[in-house]
C-alpha positions as CSV (number, residue, x, y, z in Angstrom):
1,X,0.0,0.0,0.0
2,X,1.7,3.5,-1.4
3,X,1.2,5.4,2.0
4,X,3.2,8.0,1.2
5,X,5.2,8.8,-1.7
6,X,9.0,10.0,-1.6
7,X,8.6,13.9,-1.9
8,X,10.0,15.6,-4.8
9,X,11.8,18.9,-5.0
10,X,9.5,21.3,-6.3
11,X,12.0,24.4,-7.2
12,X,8.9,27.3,-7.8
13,X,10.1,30.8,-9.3
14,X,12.0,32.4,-7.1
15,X,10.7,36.0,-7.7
16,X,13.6,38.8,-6.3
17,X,12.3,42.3,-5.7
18,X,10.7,44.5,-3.3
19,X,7.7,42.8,-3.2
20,X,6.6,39.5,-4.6
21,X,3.1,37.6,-3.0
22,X,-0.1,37.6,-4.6
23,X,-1.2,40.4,-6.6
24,X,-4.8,40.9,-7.9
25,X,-6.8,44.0,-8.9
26,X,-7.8,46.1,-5.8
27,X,-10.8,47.3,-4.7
28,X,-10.5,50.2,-6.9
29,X,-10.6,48.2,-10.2
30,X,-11.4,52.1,-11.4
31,X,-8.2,53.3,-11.2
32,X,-6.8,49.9,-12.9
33,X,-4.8,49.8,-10.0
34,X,-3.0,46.3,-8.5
35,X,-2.3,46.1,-5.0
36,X,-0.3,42.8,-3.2
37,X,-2.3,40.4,-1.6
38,X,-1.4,37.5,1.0
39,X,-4.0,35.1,1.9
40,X,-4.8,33.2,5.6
41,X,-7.4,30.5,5.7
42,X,-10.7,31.6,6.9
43,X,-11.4,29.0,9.8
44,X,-7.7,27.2,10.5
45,X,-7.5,24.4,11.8
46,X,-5.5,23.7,14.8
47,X,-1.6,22.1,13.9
48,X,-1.0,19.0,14.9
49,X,1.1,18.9,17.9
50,X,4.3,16.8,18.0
51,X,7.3,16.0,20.6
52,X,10.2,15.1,18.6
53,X,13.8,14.8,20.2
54,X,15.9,17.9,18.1
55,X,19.9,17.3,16.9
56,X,20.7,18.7,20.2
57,X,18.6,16.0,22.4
58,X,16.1,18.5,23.6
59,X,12.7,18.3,23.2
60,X,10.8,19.6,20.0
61,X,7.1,20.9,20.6
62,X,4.6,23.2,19.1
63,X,3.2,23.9,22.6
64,X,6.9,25.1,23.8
65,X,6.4,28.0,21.1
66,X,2.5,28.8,22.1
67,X,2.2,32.7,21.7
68,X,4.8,33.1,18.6
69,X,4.2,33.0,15.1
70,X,5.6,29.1,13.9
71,X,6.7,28.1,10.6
72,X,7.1,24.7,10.3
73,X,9.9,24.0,7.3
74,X,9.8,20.4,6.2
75,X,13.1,19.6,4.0
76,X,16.1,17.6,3.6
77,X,20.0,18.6,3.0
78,X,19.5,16.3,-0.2
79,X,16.9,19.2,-1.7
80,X,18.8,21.5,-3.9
81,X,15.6,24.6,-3.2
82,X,15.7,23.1,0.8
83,X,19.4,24.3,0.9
84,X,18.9,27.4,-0.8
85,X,16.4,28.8,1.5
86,X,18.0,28.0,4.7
87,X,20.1,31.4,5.0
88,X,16.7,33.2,4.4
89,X,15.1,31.3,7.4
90,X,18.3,31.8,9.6
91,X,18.0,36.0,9.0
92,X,14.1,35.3,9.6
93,X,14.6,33.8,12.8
94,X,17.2,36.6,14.2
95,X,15.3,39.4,13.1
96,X,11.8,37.9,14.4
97,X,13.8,35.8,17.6
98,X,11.4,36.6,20.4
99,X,7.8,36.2,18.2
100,X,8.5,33.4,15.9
101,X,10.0,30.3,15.7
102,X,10.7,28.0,13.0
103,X,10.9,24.2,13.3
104,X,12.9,22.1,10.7
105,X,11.6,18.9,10.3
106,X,13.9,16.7,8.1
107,X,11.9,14.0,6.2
108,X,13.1,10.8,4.2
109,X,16.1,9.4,4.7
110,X,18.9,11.8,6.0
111,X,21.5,10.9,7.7
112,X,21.8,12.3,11.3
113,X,25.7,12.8,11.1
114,X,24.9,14.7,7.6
115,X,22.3,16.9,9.1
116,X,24.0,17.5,12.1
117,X,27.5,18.8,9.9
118,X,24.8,20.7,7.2
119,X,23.0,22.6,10.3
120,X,26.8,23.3,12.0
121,X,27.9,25.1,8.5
122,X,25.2,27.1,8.2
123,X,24.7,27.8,11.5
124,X,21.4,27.1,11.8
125,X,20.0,29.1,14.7
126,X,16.2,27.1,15.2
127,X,15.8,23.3,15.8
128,X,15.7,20.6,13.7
129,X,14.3,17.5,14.2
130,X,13.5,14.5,12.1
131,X,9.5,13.7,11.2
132,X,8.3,10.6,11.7
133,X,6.0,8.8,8.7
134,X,2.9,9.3,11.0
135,X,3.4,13.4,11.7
136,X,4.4,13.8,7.7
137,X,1.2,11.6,7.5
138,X,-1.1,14.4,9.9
139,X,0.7,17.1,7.4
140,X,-1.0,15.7,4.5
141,X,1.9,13.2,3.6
142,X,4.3,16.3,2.0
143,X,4.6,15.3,-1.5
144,X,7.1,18.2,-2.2
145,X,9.9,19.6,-0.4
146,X,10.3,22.4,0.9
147,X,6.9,23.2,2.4
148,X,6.0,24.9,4.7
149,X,3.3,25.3,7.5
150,X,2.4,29.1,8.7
151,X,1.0,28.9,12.3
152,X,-0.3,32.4,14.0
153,X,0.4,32.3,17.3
154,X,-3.1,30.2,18.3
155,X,-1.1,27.5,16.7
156,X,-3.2,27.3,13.9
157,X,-2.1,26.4,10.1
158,X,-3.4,29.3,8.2
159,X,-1.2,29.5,4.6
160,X,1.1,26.6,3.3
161,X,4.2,26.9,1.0
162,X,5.6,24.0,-1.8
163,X,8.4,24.7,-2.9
164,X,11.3,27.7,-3.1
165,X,9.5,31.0,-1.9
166,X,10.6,35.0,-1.6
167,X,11.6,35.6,1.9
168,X,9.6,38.8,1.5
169,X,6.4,36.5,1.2
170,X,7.6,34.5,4.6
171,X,8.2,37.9,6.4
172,X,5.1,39.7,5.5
173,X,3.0,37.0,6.3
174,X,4.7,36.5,9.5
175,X,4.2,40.4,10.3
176,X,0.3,40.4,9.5
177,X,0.0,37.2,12.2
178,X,2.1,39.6,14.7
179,X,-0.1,43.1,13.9
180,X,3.3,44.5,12.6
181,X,2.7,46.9,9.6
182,X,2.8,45.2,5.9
183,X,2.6,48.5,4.1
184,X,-0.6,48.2,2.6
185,X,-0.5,45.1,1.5
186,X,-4.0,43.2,1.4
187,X,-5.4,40.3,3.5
188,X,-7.6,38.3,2.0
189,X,-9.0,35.4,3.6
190,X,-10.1,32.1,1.7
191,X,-11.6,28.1,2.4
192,X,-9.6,25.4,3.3
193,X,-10.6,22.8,-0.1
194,X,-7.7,20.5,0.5
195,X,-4.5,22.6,-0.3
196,X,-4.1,22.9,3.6
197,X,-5.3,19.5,4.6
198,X,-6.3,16.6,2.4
199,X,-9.1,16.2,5.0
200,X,-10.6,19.3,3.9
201,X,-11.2,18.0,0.1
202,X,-14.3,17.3,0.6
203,X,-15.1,21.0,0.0
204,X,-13.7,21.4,-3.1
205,X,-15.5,21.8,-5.8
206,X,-13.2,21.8,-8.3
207,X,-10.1,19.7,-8.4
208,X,-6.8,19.7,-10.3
209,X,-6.9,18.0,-13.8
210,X,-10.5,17.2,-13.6
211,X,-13.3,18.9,-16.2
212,X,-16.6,19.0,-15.0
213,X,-17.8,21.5,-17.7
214,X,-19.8,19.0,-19.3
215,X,-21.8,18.3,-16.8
216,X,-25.1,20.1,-15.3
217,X,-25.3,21.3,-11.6
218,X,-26.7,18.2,-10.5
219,X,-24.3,16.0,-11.8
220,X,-21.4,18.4,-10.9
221,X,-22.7,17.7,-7.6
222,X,-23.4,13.9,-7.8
223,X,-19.3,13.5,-9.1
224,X,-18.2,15.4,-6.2
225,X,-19.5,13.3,-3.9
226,X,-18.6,10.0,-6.0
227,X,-15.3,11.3,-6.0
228,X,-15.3,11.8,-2.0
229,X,-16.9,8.7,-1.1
230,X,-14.3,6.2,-3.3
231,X,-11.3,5.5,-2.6
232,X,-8.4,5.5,-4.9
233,X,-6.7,2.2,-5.9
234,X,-3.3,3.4,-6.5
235,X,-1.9,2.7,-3.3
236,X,-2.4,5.9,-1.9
237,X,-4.8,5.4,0.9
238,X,-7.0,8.2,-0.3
239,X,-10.5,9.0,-1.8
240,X,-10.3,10.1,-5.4
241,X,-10.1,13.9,-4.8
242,X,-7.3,13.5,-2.1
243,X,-5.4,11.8,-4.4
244,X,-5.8,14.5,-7.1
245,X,-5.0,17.2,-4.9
246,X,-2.3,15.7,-3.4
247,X,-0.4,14.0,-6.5
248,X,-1.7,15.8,-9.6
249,X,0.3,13.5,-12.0
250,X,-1.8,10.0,-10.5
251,X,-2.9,8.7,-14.0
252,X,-4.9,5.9,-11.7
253,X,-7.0,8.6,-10.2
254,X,-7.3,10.7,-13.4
255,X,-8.6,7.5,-15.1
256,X,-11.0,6.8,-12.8
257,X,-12.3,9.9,-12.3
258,X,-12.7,10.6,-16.2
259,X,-14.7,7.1,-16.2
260,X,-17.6,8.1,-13.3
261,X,-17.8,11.5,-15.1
262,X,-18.1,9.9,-18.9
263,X,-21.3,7.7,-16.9
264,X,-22.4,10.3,-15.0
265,X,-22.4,12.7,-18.3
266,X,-24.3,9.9,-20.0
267,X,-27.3,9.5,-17.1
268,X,-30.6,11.2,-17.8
269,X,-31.7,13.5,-14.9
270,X,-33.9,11.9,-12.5
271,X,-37.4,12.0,-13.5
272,X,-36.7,13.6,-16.6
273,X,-38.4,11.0,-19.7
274,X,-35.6,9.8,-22.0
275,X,-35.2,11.7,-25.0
276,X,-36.8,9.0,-27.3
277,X,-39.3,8.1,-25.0
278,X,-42.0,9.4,-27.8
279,X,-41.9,8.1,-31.6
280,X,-41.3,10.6,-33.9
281,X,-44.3,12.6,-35.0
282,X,-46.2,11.4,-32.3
283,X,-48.5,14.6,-31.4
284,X,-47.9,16.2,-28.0
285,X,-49.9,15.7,-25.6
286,X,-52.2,19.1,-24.6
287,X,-51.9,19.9,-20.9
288,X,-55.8,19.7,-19.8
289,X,-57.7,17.5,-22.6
290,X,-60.8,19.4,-24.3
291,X,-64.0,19.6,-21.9
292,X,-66.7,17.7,-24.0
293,X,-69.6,19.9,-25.0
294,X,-72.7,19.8,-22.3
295,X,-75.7,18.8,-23.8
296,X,-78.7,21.4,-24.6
297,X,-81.4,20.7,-21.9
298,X,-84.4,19.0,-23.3
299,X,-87.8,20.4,-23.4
């Protein structure tokens, strides 16, 4: 059973500038101006909690950092992007010491002499510890490395990163959570469909590399819940939207998927009479048939 897949690198544009994040149109479309956006989930859920032992022997723990922004960074020395970034976490972590605090978790198979001599030359300045397959599991199994988990300092997840991202994204997000000033940049708030947590999938209604334009409303919402309720048979352990949100490449799931919506496509709506129901030319049918005519009274 495919649990959990090896993560892949996933090197994302690495955008350099005073300002990178989101950007839409602002509330004053009028002016056709753009203002930068960063985006929380609406209702976070809580992160799940963890005691690891860190390189040093001492305890790792969310609830030891209760009260500070956390971002959890989960990585590995073999990850070209993971290496990259660590110097941008390390000036992150000194410049926001006393209200954040950001947790390495190595995943797969490092070595703990090799993480030990990476995180002595760099001089890593937070702890790192190494995630076991059932917390990586409770994180939604990390299919790409880096990512990383934004807490506010409730200890809830509200934004998660894949991949190589701005520092300036990081820092401005970790300023909102503290009610530092972000120069104007926007908060937008948004539901958690599964790009948080698989668990969440359930409220997407759209999913990656699936079309549902053929269908009508009622079918839309029919293959939804098919795709819910069964599970994949790849290996993965998860009902057919998990697996699309969390591995977008899963032919297995794709295929399935394409199958229930080709049936689903093809299914009349219920109590709707099939199209050929009536031979052709057949007359239709007046609502209210004609009243017959009352008889004249007789004398």
């Amino acid at each position: 059973m495919r649990v959990m897949m090896t993560p892949r690198c996933a090197l994302l544009p690495y955008f350099f500038g005073s300002i990178f994040l989101f950007f839409v149109a602002s509330s004053g479309a009028a002016q056709g101006e753009n203002q930068a956006t960063i985006r929380f989930v609406r209702n976070p859920d809580v992160a799940p909690d963890f005691k690891l032992a860190g390189l040093d022997g001492k305890p790792v723990t969310l609830a030891g950092s209760k009260g500070k922004v956390i971002l959890l960074n989960f990585w590995a020395t073999w990850c070209g992007p993971c290496r990259a970034e660590v110097p941008d976490l390390i000036e992150l972590q000194n410049k926001y010491k006393d209200r954040l605090q950001i947790i390495g978790l190595v995943t797969d198979d490092d070595d703990l002499d090799e993480v030990g001599k990476f995180a002595k030359e760099f001089e890593i300045n937070y702890p790192i510890a190494f995630a076991t397959a059932d917390l990586r599991i409770q994180y939604g199994g990390i299919p790409a490395l880096p990512t990383s988990f934004v807490l506010d300092t409730e200890g809830r997840v509200v934004q998660k990163h894949e991949g190589l991202r701005n520092p300036v994204l990081y820092e401005t997000e970790i300023r909102a959570l503290l009610g530092l000033p972000i120069d104007g940049i926007r908060v937008e708030t948004f539901e958690d469909t599964g790009e948080i947590f698989l668990k969440h999938a359930d409220r997407a209604s759209q999913l990656p590399g699936v079309d549902l334009t053929k269908l009508t409303a009622e079918q839309k919402t029919v293959a939804l819940h098919r795709f819910n309720a069964e599970s994949c048979n790849c290996g993965c352990g998860f009902t057919l939207a998990q697996c699309r949100i969390y591995d977008h490449n899963c032919a297995i799931s794709r295929g399935i998927i394409e199958k229930i919506i080709a049936a689903i496509a093809h299914t009349p709506v219920k109590g709707a009479a099939p199209v050929d129901a009536m031979p052709a030319g057949t007359p239709e049918v007046p609502e209210r048939p004609p009243t017959a005519p009352t008889p004249a009274p007789t004398s």
